[in-house]
N, C-alpha and C positions, 0 to 999 in steps of 0.2 A: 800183854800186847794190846796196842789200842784197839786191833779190829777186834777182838775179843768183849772188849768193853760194848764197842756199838755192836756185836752181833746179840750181848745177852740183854742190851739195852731194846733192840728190837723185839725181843721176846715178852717182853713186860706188856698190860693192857695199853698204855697208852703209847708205847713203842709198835706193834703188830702192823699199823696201819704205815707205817716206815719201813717195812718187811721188803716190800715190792722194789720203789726207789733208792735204796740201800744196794739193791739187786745190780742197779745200774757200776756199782767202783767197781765189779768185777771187770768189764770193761775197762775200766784205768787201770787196774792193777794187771790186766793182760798187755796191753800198750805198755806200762813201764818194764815188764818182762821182755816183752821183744825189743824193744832198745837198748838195755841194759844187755841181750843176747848176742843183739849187732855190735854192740860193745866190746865185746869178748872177743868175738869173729873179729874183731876188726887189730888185736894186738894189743887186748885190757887186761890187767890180772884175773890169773882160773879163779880166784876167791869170789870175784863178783857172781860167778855163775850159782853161789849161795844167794845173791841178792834176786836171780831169777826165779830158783826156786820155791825161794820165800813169796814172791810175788804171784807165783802162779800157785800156792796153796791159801794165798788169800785172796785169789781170785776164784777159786774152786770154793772154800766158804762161803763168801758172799753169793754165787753162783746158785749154792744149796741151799741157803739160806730166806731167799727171797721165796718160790713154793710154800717153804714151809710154813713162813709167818703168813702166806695169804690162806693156806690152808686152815690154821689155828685160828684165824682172823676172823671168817666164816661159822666157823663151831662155838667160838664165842658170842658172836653176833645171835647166830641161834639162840644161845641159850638164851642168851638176855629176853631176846623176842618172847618165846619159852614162857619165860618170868615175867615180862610186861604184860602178856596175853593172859595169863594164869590170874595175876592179881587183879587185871577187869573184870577177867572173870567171876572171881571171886565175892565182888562189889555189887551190892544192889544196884538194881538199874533205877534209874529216876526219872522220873515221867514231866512230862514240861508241865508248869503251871497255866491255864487256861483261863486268865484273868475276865475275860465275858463270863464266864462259869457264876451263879451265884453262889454264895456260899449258904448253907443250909442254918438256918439259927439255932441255939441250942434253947 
C-alpha cells in the first residue's frame, strides 16, 4: 500500500521531521470516508463501504503515526546533542592567540 511506504518513509532519520505534517492526510482520508459514506446513504453499492473503511484505517495510521515520529524525532535529536557535546568535550580547549604578547626568544 502506498500509505505504508510514506508511513515507513517517515520513520527513517531524514523522514522523522515529516512525522508531524504527514499527520495532516489523516484529515483527507477522514473527508474522503464521509463522502464516500454519504455515498452509500445515498443509493451506492454496499461494496464502497470497503472503500470507507480502508479510509478510515488510513486515517487512523497517519493519525498514530505523527506522535510517534515527533516522539522518536526528539530522542534522536538528543542523542546527536549527547554526541555533539561529548566530542567538544572531549577536544582541547584552545586559548586565543594575544598577538601584543611578546614572544620569549630561545
Amino acid at each position: 500500500m502506498p500509505t505504508n511506504i510514506l508511513i515507513r518513509a517517515t520513520h527513517t532519520r531524514r523522514g522523522l521531521k515529516w512525522g508531524l505534517p504527514a499527520m495532516l492526510l489523516a484529515v483527507v482520508y477522514i473527508v474522503i470516508a464521509a463522502a464516500l459514506a454519504r455515498w452509500v446513504a445515498g443509493g451506492a453499492p454496499g461494496w464502497i463501504n470497503l472503500l470507507v473503511l480502508l479510509s478510515l484505517w488510513n486515517a487512523l495510521k497517519f493519525a498514530v503515526n505523527g506522535p510517534i515520529t515527533v516522539v522518536r524525532l526528539a530522542r534522536v535529536r538528543a542523542y546527536e546533542r549527547r554526541y555533539r557535546d561529548g566530542r567538544l568535550a572531549g577536544q582541547p580547549r584552545q586559548t586565543p592567540v594575544d598577538d601584543r604578547t611578546p614572544v620569549e626568544p630561545r
